[in-house]
N, C-alpha and C positions, 0 to 999 in steps of 0.2 A: 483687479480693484473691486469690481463687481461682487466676486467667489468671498475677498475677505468681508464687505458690506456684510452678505447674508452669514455669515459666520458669524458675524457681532450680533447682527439682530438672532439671530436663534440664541445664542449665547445669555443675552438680556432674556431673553423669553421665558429661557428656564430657570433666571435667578427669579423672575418676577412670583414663579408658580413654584415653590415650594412644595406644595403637596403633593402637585402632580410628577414634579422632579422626584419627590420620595418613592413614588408609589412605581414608576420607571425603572426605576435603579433596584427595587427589590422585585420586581417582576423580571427583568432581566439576568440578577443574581441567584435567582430561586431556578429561572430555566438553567444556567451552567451548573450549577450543584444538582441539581436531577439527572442533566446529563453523563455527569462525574459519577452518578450512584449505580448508572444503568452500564455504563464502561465498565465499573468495577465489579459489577456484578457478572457481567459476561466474564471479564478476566480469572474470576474466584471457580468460576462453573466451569471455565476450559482447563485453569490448572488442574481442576477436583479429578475431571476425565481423563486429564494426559497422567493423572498419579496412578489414577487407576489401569489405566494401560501398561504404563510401567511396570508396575509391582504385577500382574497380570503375566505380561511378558513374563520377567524373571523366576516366576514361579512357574513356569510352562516350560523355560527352559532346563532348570533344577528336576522338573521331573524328567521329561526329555531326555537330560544327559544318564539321570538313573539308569532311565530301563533302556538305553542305548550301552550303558558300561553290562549291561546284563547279556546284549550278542555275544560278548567275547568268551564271556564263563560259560553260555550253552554250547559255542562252538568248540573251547578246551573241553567238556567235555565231552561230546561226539567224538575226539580227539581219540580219546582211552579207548575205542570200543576197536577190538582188532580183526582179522579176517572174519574171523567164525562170530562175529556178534557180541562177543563177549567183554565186559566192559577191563581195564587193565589199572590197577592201583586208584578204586573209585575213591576211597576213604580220604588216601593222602592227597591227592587234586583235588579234591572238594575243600579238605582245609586249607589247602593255598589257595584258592578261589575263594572262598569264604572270609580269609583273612585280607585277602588284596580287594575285595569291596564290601565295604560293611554295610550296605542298603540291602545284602541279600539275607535272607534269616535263614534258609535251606536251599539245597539242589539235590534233584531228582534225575534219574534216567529213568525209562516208562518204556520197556521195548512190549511191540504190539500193541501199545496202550494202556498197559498191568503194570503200576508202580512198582518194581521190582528193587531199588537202589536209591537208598535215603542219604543226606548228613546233615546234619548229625541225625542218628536216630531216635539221642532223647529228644521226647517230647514230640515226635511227625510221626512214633509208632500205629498211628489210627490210620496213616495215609496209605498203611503198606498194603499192596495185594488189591489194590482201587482200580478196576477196569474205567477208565474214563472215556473209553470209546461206546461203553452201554450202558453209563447212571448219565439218567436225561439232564439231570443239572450241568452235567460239562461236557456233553457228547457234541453236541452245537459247535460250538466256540472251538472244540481239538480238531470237528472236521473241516472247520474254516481252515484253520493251520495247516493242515493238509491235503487243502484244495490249492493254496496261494503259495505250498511249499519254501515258505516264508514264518519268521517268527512273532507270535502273537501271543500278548495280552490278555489273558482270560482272568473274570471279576470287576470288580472285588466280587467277592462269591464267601460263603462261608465255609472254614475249612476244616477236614474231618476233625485234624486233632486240633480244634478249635480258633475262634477268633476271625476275623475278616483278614481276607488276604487276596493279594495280585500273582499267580501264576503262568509265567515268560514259560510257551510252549517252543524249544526250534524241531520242526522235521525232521529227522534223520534217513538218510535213505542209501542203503548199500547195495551196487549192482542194478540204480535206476530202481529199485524194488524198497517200500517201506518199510525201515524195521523199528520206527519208534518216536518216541520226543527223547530229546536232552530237555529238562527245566529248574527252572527258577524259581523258588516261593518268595515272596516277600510280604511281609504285613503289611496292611492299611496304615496302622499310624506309621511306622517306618518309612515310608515311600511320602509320609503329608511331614512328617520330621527332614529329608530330607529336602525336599522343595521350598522350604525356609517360611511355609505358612506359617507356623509357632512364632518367627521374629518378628512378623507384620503387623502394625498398630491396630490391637482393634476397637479401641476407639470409634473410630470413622468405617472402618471395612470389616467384612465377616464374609468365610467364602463357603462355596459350595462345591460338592463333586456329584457327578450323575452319571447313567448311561439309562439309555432307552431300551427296555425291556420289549421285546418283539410279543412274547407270550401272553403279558397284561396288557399291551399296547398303551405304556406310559414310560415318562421316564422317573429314572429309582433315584432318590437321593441318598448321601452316604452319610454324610458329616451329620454331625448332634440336628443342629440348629435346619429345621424341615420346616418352617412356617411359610409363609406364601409370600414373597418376595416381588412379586409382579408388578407392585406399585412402584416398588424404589428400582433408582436408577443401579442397574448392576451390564455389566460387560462381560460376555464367555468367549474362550475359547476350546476350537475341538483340537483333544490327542487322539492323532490317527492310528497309535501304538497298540490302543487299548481298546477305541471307539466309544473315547472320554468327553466328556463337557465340564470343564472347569469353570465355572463363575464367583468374579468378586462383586460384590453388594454393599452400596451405601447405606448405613445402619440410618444416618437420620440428614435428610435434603434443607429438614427446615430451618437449620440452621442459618444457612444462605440469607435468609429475609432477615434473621437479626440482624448480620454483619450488613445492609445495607440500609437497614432501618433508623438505626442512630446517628448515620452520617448524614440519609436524607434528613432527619430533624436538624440536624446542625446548619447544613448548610440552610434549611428553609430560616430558621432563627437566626443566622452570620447576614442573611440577605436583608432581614428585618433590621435588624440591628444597623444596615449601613445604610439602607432606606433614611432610618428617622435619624442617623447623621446627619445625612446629606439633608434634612430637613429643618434640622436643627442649623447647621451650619450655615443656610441659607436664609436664615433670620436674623443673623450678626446684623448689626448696624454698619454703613459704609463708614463710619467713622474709625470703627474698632478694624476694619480691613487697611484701612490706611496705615493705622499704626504698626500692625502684626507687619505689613510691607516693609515701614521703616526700620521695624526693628529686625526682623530680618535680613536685612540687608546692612546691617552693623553687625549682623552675628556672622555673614556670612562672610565678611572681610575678614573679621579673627581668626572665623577657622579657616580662611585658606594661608595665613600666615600661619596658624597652629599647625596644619596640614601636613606644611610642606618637611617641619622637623617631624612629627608624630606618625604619620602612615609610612612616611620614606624609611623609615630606621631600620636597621638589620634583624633586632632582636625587640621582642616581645612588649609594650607599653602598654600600661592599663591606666588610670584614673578613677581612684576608687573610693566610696565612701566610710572610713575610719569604723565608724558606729554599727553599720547596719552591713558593710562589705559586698554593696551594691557597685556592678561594674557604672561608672558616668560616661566613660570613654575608654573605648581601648583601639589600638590598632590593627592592621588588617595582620601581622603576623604572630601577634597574638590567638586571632580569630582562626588564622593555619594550623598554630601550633596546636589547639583541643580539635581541630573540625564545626566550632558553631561559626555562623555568621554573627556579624556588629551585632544586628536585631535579638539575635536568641543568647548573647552572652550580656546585654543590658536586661534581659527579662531575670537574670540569675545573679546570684554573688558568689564568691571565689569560695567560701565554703562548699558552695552546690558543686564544683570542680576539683577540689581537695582533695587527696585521699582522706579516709578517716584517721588511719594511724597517725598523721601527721596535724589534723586539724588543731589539734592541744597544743601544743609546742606550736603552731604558727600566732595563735589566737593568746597566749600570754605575752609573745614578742608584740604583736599589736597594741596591747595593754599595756606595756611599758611605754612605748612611741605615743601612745596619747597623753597616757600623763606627766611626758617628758623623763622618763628618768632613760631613754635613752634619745642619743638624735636619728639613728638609721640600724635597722640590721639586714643581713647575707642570712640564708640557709639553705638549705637542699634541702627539696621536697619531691612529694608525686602528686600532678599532675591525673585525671582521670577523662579523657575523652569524649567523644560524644558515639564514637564507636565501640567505647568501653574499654582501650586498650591502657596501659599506666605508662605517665611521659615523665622521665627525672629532668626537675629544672634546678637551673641555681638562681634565687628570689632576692634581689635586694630591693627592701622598703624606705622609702625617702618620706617624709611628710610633706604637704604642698599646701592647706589652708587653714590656720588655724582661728581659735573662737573663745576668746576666756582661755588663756595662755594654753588652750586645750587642739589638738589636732584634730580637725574635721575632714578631711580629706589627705589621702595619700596617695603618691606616684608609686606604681610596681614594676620591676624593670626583668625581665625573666630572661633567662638565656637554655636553649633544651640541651643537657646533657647526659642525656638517656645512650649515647653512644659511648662515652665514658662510664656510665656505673655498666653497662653492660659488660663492658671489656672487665671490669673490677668484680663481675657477679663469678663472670665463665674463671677466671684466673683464680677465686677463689674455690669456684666449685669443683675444678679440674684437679685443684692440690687435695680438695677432699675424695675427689674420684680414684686418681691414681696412689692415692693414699689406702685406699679399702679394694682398689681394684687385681691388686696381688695378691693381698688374704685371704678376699673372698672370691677369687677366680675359681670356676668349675676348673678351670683346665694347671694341671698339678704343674709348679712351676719353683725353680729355684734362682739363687742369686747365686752367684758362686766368682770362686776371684783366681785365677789361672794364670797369675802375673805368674809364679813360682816353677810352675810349669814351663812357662815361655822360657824363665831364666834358667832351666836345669837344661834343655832343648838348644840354647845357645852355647852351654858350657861343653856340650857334646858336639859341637858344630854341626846339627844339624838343620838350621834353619835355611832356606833359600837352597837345600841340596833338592838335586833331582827326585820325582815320586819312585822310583826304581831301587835309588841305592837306600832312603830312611825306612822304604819299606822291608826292605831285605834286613837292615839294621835292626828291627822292631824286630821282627821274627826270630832273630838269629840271638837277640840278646831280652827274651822276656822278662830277666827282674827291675831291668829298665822300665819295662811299661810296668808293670806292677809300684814301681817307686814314682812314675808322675803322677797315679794315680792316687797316691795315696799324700802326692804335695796342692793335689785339689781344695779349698780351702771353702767349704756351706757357709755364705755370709746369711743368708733367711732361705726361710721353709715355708709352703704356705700350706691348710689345711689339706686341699686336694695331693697335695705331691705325700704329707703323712700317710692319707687313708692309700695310696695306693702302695705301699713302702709297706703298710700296716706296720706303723711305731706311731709312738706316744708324741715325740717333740724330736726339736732339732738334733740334739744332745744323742739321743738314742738313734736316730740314720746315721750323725759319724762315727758311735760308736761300731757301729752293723757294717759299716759301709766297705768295710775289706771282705765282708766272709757272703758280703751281696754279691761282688766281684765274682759274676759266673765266667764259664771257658767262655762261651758264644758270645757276652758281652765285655769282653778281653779281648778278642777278636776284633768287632767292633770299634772298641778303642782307642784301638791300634789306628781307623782311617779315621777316627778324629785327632787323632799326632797329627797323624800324616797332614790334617786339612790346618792344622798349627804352625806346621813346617813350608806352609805352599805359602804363606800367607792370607789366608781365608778369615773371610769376618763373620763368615755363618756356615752353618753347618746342620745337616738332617741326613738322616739313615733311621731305616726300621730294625727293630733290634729287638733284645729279651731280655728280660730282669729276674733276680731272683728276689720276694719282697723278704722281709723276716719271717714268716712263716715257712718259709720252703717254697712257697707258690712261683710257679712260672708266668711269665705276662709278655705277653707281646705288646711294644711299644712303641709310638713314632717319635723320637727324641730330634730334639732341634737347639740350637745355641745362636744368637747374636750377641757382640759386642756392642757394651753401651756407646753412643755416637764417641762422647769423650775420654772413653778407654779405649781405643782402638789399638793403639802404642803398647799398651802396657800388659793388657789383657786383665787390668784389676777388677771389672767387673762385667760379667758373662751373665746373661739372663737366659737361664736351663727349659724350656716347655718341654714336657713330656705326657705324651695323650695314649691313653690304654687304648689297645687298636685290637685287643684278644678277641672281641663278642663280635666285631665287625669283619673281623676276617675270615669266622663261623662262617658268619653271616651272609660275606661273599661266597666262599665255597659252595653253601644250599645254595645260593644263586646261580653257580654260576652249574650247578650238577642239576638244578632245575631246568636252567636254560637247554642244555645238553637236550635231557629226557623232550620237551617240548620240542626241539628239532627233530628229534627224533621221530614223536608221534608225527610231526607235519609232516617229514618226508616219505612216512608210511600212508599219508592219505594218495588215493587214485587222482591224482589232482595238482594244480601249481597253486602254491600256496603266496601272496604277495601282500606288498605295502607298499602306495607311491607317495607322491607329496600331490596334494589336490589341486596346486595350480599349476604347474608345469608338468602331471604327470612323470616325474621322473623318480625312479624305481631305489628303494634303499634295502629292499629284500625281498627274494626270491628262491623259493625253494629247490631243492637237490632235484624236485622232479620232473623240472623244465628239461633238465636233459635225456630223459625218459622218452618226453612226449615232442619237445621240440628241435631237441638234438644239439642245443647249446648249454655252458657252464653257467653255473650261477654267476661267478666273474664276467665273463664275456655279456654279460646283460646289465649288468652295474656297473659297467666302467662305462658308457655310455648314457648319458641320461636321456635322449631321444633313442632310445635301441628299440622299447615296444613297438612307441610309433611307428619307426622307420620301417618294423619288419611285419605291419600288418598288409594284408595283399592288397595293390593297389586300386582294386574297385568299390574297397571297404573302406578305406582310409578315412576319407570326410566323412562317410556316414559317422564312423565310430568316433572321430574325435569331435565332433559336433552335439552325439549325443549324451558322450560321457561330461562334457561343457555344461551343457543344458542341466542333465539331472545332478549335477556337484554345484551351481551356483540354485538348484531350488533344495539342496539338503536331503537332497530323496534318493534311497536304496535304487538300483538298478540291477537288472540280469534281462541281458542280451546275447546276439550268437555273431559272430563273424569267423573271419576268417585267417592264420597270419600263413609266412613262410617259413617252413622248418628248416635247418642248416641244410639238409640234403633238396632244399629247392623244392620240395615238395607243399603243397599247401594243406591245412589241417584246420579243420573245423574245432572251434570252440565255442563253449558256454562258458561267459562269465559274470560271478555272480559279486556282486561290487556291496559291500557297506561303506556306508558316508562317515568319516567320526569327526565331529562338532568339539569346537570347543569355544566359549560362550556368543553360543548360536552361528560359527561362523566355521564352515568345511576345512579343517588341516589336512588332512589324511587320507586315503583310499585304502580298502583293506578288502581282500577278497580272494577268491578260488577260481582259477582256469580249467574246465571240465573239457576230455575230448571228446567230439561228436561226432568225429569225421563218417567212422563208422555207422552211425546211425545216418546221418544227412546221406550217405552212398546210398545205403537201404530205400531210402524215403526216396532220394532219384530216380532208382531202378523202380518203385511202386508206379512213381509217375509217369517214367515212359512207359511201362507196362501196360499202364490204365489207359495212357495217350494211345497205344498201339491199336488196344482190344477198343476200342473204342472207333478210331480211325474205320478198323475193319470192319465193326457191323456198318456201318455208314456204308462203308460202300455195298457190303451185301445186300441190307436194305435197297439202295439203289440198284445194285444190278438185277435184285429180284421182283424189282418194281418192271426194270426193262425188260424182264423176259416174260414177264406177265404181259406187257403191253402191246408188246412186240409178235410174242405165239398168236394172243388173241386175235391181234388184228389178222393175222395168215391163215388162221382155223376160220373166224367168220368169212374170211371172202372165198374159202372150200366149203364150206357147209353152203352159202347161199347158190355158188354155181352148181354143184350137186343136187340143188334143190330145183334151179334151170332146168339143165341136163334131164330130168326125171319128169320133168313138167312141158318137157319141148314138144312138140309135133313134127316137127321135119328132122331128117337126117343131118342136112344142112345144117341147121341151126343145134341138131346137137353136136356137130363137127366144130363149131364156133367154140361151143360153150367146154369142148375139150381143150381145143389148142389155149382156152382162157385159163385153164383148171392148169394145163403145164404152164404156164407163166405162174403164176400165182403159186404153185409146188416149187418153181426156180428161186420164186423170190423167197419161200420158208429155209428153202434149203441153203440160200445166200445167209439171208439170217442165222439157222443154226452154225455154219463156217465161221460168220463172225462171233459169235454168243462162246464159240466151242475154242475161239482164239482168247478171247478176254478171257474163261475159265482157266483156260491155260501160265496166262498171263499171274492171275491171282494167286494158283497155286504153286507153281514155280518158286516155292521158298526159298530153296538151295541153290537162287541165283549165282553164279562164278563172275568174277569182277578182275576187270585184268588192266592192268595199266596201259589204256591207249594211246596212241599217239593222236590229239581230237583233232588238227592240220589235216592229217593222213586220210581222217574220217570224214573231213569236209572234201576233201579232193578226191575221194572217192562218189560221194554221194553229186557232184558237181557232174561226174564223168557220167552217171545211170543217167542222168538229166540233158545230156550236151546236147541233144539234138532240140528241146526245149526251150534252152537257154538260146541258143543260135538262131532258130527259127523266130523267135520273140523279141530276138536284140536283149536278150538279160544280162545287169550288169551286176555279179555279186563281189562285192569288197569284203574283204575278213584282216582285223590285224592281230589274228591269232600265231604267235609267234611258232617256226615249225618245232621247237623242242617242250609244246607245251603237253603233259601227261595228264591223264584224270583217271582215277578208277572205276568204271563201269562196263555192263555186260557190253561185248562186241555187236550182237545182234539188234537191242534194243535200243544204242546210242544211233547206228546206222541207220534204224527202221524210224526216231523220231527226227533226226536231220532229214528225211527225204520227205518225211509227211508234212514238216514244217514249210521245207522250199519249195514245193512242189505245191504247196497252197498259195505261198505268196506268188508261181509263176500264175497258179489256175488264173486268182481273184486279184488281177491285174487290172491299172486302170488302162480304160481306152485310150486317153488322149494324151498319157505320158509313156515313157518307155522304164519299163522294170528295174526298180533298182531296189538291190537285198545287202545289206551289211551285219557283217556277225563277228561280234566282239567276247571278249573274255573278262568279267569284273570279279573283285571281291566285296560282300555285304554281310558284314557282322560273322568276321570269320567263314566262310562257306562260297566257293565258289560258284557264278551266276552266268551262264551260257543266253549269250542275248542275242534276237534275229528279228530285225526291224526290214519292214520292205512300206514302200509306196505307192499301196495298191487302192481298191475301194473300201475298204476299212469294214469295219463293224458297227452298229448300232448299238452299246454296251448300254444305254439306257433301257432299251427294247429285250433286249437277248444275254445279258449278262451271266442270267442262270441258266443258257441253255448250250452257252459257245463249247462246250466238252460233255455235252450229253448223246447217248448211241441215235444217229439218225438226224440228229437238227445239223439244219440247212441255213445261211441266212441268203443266198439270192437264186435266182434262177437260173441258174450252169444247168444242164440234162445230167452232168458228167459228176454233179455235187451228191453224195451220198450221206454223209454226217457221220462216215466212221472210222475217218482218220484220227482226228483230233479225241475223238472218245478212246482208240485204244494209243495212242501217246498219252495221253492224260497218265492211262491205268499204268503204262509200261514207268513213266515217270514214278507215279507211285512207287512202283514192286521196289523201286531200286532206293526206297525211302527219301524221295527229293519232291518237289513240286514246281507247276506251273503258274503261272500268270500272264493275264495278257490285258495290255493299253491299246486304244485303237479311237479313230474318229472318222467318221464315214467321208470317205473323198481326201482323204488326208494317209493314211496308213495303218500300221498295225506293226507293233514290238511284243515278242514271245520272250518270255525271262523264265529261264530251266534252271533251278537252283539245285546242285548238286550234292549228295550228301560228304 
């Protein structure tokens, strides 16, 4: 109760203030019209950018697909060049090339980089004998192309024998060795004719081409129009083809402020305007509101009683004014039938919606209705929409008020029959279509009436007989066919069937039409009896004519019966299509096709075509079974075959990457690996082109090169280098040891010697002898060992023998037993007895005993000995393991020194440091290595990986 109180008082408040009411309502209708001008001006400025993007796009892709159809003409011609380099029928594959893409204007072969093979050569005579690998203008850009061994885009450049032009270089390379380019010329406008710039409005857009000149260090512009563009809004993109910049540029932005300048005045003046309404309105006197209340409320009864017949009705009500042809009222299906609302069809009169053709004729029938010389009239008319389309009504006009025996108003009552004159438009225009569609058919056509025939075919009873016996009858009695032939009856001829007959008129083919009758189309004729006698209502064969000139023609003749002659055969409609220039036509096709298999299965290479989404294969060259040892069938008849038979460590890589570069449109050449039929595995390079079609990958197209033999080569380089490599290391090292080693033995002889010579008593030089053989014992121990590792290292022509490695452990168990026994040692092994390995007998023996024999030494005190020696496999290669539970190692402290000559890690008397140095080495010789885990008080595991 409250909420409505303050409603009313705000209410009164604002009738009381008129002005301030005014001044409200146009400051509130001025902010939504500003905000309505700044929406729309965003909306004008984002379409402006998304058109330019657009048109952008498609012109990048129009070039794109250009110098994309250019890979295939440089690769047919690589195609032609045979063993010895030499190119094979350049002249004739250049004009098939030439002819099957016309963005190209020339192609070139360039062996060693000397334009040596033009076509045409009129007119590119200036290019010939052009080393491009030494004029500094195109020597750049040829040896990018034969760095990336990929084809490339050079230019626009200007070209000898004149004019600006785009030069597609591809690499050619025989024997892994360079022998050339295959290329492409094409001209600048050519290539801006094809990308469909010429059809782009320029009005609004004007574009630009560039590339960045490395030499001036700027970029070059191509196109006319070079002015400085950098204020107006313009959009590029780069072709990576070429190392292009395409840019489209807005010629004028200022437009934009007009198209939002006029609406904001409108709406600021619409705002004003309803301001000093509402201002005006608000100064009525209460009395005058009273009244407009009452009378409104008498009008509003009428019209809901008028309403309820006038809006409800099916068909079309207007209430119009006689004089002036202003709508007063009309109904809502009125208002459907043009597309205007109530509102916008009272702002107009039925002239404004007319056709014009028909205005005359509506507008005298109205003249007559007012000044009574009629009471009503019916017409047909058109109707004009508000979308501009033309609607047929049928109009009848009633009078409804009249004034001085005169009619001032009229009811219009419309009904749409625009689905009616349509059906009367097409029925007419189809009698005039197929009326002119026989005469003036390209395709040469007759009418012909074969009842005669039928009835001559019955009187010989041969209708409904088997194809066997009317054939053998046809044959056996030819004046028979000669006489249906000639009860053939030409109802019409039209111009194509004269020109191809070459006669004048119909008159003249029946006259001809017996001595036309060749052997081979008598033949022929015979299986259109035949298809008369089966009951057949249509009929085609390729056949021969002879016209009136003598000429021969190859044709595809065809006959149906008309629906309602089917009984009778009185009317037969004859097509006959000259098929002479097409079957040419085929043949060079299909003798091209030949030669082009032919060149592909001459390349050292698999030559293929997949489908870019599934990868699966529609053609493969003869020379997969060269290299792979399978048929071209046996690869096609599977559609996952490639897949399947790539080698399985390859697999994800390769389908993952060929994934990746075919959804971004991008060329690829990578290596992997498949299975040849004989199970062998074969290295390849394969080099993949993408082909687009409007911007979206159909296709894969590309060459399977074999590597195997190089990838073998590059292995053997790498164990060779791993080998020689391996080995100075250790020479280094061991010539580190013998250096440190002599020293140390030499200095503690030179200093006793220096004793000895320095002594005074006998005694004490007796000491200083017996020290001198100690110290000679221990060089000499050293050289034994130094003279064992030499040994060790040079020993190339180790012999390797399949041991029994069980046999080996229970031998080396047995040198030990008194070890093992006296210490309680427990060794467990679940080395099975029939396991074999290949290595020398001495040196598998000599490192089991150094190994066990350490885990008995470096046992712990307060537990009792326990050694286990297992047999594993790791990444293919077998791994000899011997774990014990002894005092371990300190691998943080000693790491780098657990297999160097002489390191010690505890204090045994008995511990020398050169066990584990000559296992280390003997491990080596036999190409295997060691490793060792260990944790002090815990144990130590030895891992001997076998080669």
């Amino acid at each position: 109760m409250n909420s409505e109180k303050k409603h009313t008082k705000l209410t009164k408040w604002f009738f009381k203030r008129p002005k301030i009411t005014g001044v409200i309502t146009f400051l509130f209708l001025s902010f939504i019209a500003s905000f309505i001008v700044v929406q729309q001006y965003k909306l004008i400025k984002e379409d402006e950018q998304n058109e330019m993007n657009t048109i952008l796009h498609v012109v990048h892709q129009n070039i794109e697909q250009s110098l994309k159809n250019c890979y295939t003409t440089t690769l047919t011609l690589a195609l032609t060049i045979d063993s010895n380099g030499i190119p094979e029928n350049f002249d004739s594959v250049g004009k098939t090339l030439m002819a099957s893409n016309a963005n190209i204007n020339a192609v070139q072969l360039v062996p060693k980089g000397i334009i040596k093979y033009i076509y045409p050569m009129k007119g590119n005579e200036a290019a010939m004998n052009l080393n491009i690998l030494t004029d500094p203008y195109l020597k750049e850009e040829a040896l990018k192309s034969i760095a990336t061994q990929k084809m490339y885009f050079a230019g626009p450049l200007k070209l000898k024998q004149g004019g600006m032009g785009i030069v597609g270089r591809f690499p050619v390379f025989e024997n892994n060795k360079f022998w050339g380019f295959s290329a492409v010329i094409i001209k600048l406008e050519t290539l801006l004719k094809s990308s469909g710039i010429d059809n782009i409005d320029d009005s609004k857009y004007y574009f630009q081409f560039s590339k960045y000149d490395p030499t001036e260090q700027k970029e070059i512009f191509y196109l006319p129009n070079k002015s400085d563009f950098s204020s107006n809004y313009n959009v590029s993109i780069k072709i990576p083809d070429g190392d292009w910049k395409l840019y489209i540029i807005s010629k004028n932005q200022n437009y934009l402020y007009s198209q939002i300048l006029i609406p904001g005045i409108i709406g600021i003046i619409i705002a004003a305007l309803f301001g000093l309404l509402i201002f005006t309105l608000l100064k009525i006197p209460e009395e005058l509101q009273s009244l407009v209340s009452i009378q409104a409320t008498k009008l509003l009864n009428s019209e809901i009683k008028f309403g309820a017949i006038f809006d409800q009705a099916a068909i079309g009500i207007a209430h119009i004014d006689t004089f002036t042809g202003n709508f007063i009222e009309i109904n809502n299906q009125y208002c459907q039938l043009l597309g205007y609302t109530q509102q916008e069809m009272k702002e107009r009169n039925f002239q404004f919606v007319t056709h014009p053709k028909d205005i005359e004729e509506d507008l005298l029938n109205l003249e007559k209705l007012r000044e009574g010389k009629i009471a009503a009239y019916t017409m047909e008319k058109r109707y004009i929409t508000k979308e501009g389309a033309i609607v047929w009504i049928n109009s009848t006009v009633s009078p409804l008020l009249k004034k001085n025996k005169k009619v001032t108003t009229h009811i219009s009552i419309v009904e749409d029959i625009s689905t009616k004159k349509e059906a009367e438009y097409l029925i007419k225009k189809n009698e005039t279509r197929f009326k002119s569609l026989f005469e003036d058919s390209p395709m040469p056509l007759r009418e012909e009436d074969f009842s005669e025939v039928k009835k001559y075919l019955e009187e010989l009873k041969l209708l409904n007989k088997s194809k066997d016996i009317v054939t053998a009858f046809f044959y056996a009695n030819p004046l028979v066919v000669e006489k249906c032939h000639s009860l053939i009856q030409v109802i019409n001829i039209n111009k194509a069937s004269l020109k191809l007959y070459k006669v004048k008129s119909k008159e003249d083919l029946i006259e001809a039409k017996s001595e036309l009758f060749n052997i081979r189309s008598k033949k022929d004729f015979i299986e259109n009896l035949i298809a008369i006698t089966q009951g057949k209502k249509h009929f085609i064969i390729d056949t021969i004519i002879k016209n009136a000139k003598g000429e021969f023609r190859n044709i595809n003749l065809r006959w149906n019966i008309v629906k309602s002659y089917t009984k009778t055969f009185e009317r037969i409609i004859v097509s006959t299509e000259d098929i002479t220039d097409r079957m040419a036509t085929e043949k060079i096709i299909l003798d091209t096709k030949q030669r082009v298999e032919s060149l592909i299965n001459t390349i050292d290479g698999i030559v293929w075509e997949c489908d870019a989404t599934n990868f699966s294969f529609n053609f493969i060259s003869k020379k997969v079974e060269n290299i792979l040892g399978y048929t071209a069938a046996e690869w096609l008849a599977e559609p996952t075959f490639w897949q399947d038979h790539i080698y399985w460590e390859d697999q994800e890589m390769v389908r993952n990457y060929c994934k990746l570069k075919t959804e971004q449109n991008l060329n690829h050449d990578f290596e992997y690996r498949m299975v040849a039929k004989d199970h062998s595995i074969v290295w390849l390079r394969d080099i993949v082109n993408v082909v687009l079609e409007n911007g979206k990958a159909i296709s894969l197209r590309g060459i399977m090169i074999d590597i195997t033999k190089t990838k073998e080569a590059e292995k053997e380089l790498n164990t060779s280098y791993t080998m020689v490599t391996e080995q100075n290391k250790r020479l280094l090292n061991f010539s580190y040891i013998v250096s440190h080693n002599l020293r140390s033995h030499t200095s503690n002889i030179a200093s006793i010697v220096s004793l000895i010579e320095s002594s005074e008593s006998e005694e004490e030089r007796e000491q200083m002898i017996q020290l001198l053989k100690t110290v000679s014992g221990s060089l000499n121990e050293t050289m034994v060992h130094l003279n064992e590792v030499i040994n060790i290292r040079n020993n190339i022509g180790l012999v390797s023998e399949s041991l029994n490695l069980a046999h080996y452990i229970t031998t080396v168990k047995s040198v030990l037993s008194e070890q093992i026994t006296s210490h309680e040692v427990t060794i467990s092994s679940d080395i099975p007895q029939d396991t074999f390995i290949n290595y020398n007998p001495a040196y598998l023996e000599s490192i089991l005993y150094n190994i066990i024999s350490n885990s008995i030494r470096y046992r712990h005190s307060s537990r009792k000995p326990i050694i286990k020696i297992n047999l594993a496999v790791e990444n293919d290669r077998k791994v000899l393991q011997i774990s014990d539970n002894g005092i371990g190692i300190d691998l943080v402290r000693n790491a780098d020194k657990i297999f160097g000559m002489y390191k010690t890690f505890t204090n045994n008397s008995d511990s020398k440091g050169i066990g584990l140095f000559i296992t280390k080495n003997q491990i080596d010789a036999m190409g295997g290595n060691i490793t060792v885990e260990s944790e002090p008080n815990v144990g130590t595991t030895f891992k001997i990986y076998i080669q």
